[in-house]
C-alpha positions as CSV (number, residue, x, y, z in Angstrom):
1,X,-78.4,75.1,82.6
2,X,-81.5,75.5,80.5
3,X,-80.5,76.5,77.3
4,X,-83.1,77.5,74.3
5,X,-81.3,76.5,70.8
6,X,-83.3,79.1,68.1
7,X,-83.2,77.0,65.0
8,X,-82.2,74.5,66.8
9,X,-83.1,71.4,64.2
10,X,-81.2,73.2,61.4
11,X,-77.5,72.4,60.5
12,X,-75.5,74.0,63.1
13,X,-78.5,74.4,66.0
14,X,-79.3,70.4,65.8
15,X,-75.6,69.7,66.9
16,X,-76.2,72.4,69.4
17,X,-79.0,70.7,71.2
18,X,-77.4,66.9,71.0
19,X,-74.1,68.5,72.6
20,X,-76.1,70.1,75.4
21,X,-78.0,67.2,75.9
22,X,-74.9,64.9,76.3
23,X,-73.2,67.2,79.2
24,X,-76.6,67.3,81.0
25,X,-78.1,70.6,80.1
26,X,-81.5,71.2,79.7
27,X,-81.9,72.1,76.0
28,X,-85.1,73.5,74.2
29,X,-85.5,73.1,70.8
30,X,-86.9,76.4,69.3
31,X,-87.8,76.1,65.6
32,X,-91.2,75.2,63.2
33,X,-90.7,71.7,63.9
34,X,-91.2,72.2,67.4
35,X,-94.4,74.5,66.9
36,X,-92.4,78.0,66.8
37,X,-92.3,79.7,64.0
38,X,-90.0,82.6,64.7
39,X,-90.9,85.1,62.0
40,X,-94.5,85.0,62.6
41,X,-95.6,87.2,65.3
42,X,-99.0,85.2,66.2
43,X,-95.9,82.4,67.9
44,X,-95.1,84.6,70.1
45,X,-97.4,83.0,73.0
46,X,-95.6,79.4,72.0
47,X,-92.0,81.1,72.6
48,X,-93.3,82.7,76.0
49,X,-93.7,79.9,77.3
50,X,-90.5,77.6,76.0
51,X,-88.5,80.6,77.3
52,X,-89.4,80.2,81.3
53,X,-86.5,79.4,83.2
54,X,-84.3,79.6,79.9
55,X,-80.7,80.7,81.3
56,X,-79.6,81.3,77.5
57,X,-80.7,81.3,74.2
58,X,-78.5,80.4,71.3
59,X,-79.9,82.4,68.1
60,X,-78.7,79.4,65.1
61,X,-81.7,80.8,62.7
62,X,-81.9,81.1,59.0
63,X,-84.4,82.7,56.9
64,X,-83.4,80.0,53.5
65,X,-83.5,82.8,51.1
66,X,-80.2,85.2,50.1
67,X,-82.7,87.7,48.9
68,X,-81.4,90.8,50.6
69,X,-85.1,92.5,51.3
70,X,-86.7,88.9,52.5
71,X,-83.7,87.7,54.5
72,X,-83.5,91.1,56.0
73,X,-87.4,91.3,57.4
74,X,-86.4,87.6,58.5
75,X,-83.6,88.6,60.8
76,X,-85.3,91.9,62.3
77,X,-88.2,89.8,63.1
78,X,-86.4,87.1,64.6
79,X,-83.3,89.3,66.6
80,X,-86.4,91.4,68.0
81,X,-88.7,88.3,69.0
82,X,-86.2,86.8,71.1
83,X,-84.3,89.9,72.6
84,X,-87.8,91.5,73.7
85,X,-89.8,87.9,74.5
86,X,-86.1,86.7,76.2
87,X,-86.2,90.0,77.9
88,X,-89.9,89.8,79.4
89,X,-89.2,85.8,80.3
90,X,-85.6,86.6,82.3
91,X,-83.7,85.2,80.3
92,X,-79.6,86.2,81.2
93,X,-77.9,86.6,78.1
94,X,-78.2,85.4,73.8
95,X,-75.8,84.2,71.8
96,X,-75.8,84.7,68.0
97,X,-74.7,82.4,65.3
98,X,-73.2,84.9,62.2
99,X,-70.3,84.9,59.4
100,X,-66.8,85.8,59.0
101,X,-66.4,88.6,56.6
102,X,-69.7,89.8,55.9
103,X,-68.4,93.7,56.7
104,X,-66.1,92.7,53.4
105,X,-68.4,91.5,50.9
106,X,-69.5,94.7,49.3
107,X,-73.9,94.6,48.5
108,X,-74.1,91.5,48.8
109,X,-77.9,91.4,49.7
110,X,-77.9,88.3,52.6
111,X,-74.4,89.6,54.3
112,X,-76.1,92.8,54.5
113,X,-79.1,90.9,55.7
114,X,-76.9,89.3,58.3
115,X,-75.2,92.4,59.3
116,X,-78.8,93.5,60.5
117,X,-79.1,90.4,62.3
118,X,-76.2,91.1,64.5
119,X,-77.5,94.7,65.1
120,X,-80.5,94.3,66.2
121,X,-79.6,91.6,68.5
122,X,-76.6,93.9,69.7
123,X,-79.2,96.5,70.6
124,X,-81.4,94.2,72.4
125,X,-81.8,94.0,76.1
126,X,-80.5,90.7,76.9
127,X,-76.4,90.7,77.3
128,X,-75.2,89.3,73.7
129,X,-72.3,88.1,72.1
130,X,-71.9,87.3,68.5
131,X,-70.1,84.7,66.9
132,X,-69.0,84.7,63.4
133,X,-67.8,81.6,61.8
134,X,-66.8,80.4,58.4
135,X,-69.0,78.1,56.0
136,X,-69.7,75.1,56.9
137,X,-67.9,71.8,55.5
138,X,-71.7,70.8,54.8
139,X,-71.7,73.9,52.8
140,X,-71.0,72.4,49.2
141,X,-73.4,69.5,49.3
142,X,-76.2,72.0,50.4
143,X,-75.3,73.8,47.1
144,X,-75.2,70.7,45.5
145,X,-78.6,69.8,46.6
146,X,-80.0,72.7,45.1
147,X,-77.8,73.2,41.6
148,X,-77.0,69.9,40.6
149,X,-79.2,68.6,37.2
150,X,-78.3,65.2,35.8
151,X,-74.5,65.9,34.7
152,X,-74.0,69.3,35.8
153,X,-73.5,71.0,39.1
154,X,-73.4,75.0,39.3
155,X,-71.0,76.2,42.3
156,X,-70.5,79.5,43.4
157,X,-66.5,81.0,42.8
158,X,-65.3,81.6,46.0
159,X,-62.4,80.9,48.3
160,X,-63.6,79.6,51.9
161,X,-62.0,78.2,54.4
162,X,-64.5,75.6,55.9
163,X,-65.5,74.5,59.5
164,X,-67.7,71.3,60.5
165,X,-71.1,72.3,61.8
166,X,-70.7,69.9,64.3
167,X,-67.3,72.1,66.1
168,X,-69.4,75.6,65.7
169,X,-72.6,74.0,67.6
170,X,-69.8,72.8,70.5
171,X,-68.0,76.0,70.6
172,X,-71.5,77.7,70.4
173,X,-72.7,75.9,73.5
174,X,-69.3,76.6,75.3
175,X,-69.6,80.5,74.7
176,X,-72.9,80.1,76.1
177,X,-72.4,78.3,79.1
178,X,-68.8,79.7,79.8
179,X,-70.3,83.2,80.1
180,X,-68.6,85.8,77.9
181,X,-68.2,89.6,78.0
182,X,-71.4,91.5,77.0
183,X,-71.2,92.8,73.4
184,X,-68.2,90.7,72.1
185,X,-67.8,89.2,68.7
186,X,-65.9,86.4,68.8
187,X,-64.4,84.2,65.6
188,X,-63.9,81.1,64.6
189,X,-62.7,79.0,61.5
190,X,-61.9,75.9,59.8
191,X,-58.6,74.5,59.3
192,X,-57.6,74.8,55.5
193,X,-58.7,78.1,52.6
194,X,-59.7,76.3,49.9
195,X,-62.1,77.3,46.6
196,X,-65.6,76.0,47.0
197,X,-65.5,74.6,43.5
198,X,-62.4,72.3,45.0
199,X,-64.3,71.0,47.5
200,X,-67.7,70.3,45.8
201,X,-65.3,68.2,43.5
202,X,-64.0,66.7,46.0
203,X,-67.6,65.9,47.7
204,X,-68.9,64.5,44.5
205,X,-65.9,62.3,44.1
206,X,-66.0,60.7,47.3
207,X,-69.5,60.0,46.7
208,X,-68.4,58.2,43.7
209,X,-71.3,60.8,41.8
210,X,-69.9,61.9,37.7
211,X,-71.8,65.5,37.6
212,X,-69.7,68.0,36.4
213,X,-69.4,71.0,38.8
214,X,-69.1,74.6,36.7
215,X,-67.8,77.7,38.9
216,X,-70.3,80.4,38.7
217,X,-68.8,83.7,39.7
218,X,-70.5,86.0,40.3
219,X,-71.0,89.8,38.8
220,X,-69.3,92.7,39.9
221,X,-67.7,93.9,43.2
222,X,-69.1,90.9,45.7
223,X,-68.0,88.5,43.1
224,X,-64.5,89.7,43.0
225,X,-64.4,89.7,46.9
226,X,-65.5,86.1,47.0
227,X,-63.3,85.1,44.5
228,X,-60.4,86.8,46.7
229,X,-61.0,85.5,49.8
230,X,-62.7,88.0,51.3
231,X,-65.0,85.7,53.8
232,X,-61.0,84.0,54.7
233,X,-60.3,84.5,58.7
234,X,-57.6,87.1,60.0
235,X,-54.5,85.5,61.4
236,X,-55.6,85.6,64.5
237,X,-58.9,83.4,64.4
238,X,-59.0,80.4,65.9
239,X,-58.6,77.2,63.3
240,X,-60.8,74.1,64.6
241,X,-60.8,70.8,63.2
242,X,-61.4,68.3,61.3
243,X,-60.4,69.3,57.7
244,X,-62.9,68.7,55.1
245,X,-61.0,65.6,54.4
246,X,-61.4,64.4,57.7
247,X,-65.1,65.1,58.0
248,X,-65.4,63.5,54.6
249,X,-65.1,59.9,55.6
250,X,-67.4,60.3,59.0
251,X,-71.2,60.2,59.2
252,X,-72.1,64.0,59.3
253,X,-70.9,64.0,55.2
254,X,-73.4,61.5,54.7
255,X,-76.0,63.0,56.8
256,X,-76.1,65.9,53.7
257,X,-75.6,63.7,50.6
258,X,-77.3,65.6,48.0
């Protein structure tokens, strides 16, 4: 198959694409890197023409901001783009890369944002099932990255329960090659809940780094749900390994190291 990853040199897309290549598929990386940028209209020539002969595109973008109004714009732009350019190139169907328990985070701006994402690519023309998965076990160190000064380490309060990025790019790529019922959302998860202070302590340690890592909860009613596990699967989700343990002593946990 020809298969068009969107995003597809970020953290879940870029394990997309190397699985695809490995069972033989014909993968097409669709992201700035390759000269796409998807939120600017004046690309839309460049995605034209990666998208001939695409059988499926897999949607694995990210706008980098959880600003509700810039993240929103971000995801209308990009759902649009690739139904309606997807649409006019043939392509059969688009499958879309989302989160467990956005509907139950109450205004919070980037699950809203999110939300809008799966909309508009639900409304599209191409045939589209969405997939919503827990954070990523490469989740903490991205936080890390970005909080971490000299001895401290700021780390959002919150109960997740974690999956490698690695197992959502495979089960990605078998959604979209398996061929599943138009309109579905479909869920998967991690092995273990645990709070994301836990396992940024647990990172750091491992890593043999001495910052020390501060919960930061945050205000109101999206910071209580957080805090309660409100982004936790149902019983009825599928639980796919490793553990964060597990992934902790291979190579994709140093492929993040902040």
């Amino acid at each position: 198959m020809r298969i068009a990853v969107a995003g597809g040199t970020g953290t879940v897309g870029r394990y997309v694409v190397e699985t695809g290549r490995a069972a033989g598929h014909d993968m097409v990386v669709v992201s700035r890197a390759s000269g796409i940028d998807l939120g600017a209209r004046q690309s839309e020539i460049a995605l034209s023409t990666a998208l001939r002969g695409v059988d499926v595109i897999i949607d694995t973008t990210d706008p980098h901001t959880l600003a509700r109004s810039r993240a929103t714009s971000f995801f209308e732009e990009v759902g649009g783009r690739l139904q309606r350019v997807g649409a006019e190139q043939g392509v059969g169907r688009l499958v879309v890369l989302s989160i467990v328990g956005i509907d139950r985070v109450p205004r919070f701006g980037y699950y809203e944002a999110k939300q809008r994402h799966e909309a508009v690519s639900l409304a599209g023309a191409l045939a589209t099932t969405v997939v919503r998965a827990t954070q990523f076990h490469e989740f903490p160190a991205q936080i890390l990255r970005a909080t971490r000064h000299g001895p401290l380490a700021f780390m959002l309060a919150m109960r997740i329960q974690p999956i490698a990025a690695r197992t959502a790019g495979r089960y990605l790529l078998q959604i979209a090659t398996n061929g599943t019922p138009d309109g579905s959302t479909l869920q998967i998860s991690g092995p273990e809940p645990a709070s994301l202070v836990t396992l940024a302590r647990h990172y750091l340690r491992q890593r043999d780094r001495k910052s020390l890592v501060v919960p930061l909860p945050l205000p109101g009613a999206p910071g209580r749900a957080l805090r309660h596990g409100a982004v936790l699967p149902t019983d009825e989700v599928p639980r796919l390994g490793p553990t964060f343990a597990e992934w902790l002593q291979g190579p994709d946990a140093i492929a993040v190291d902040p």
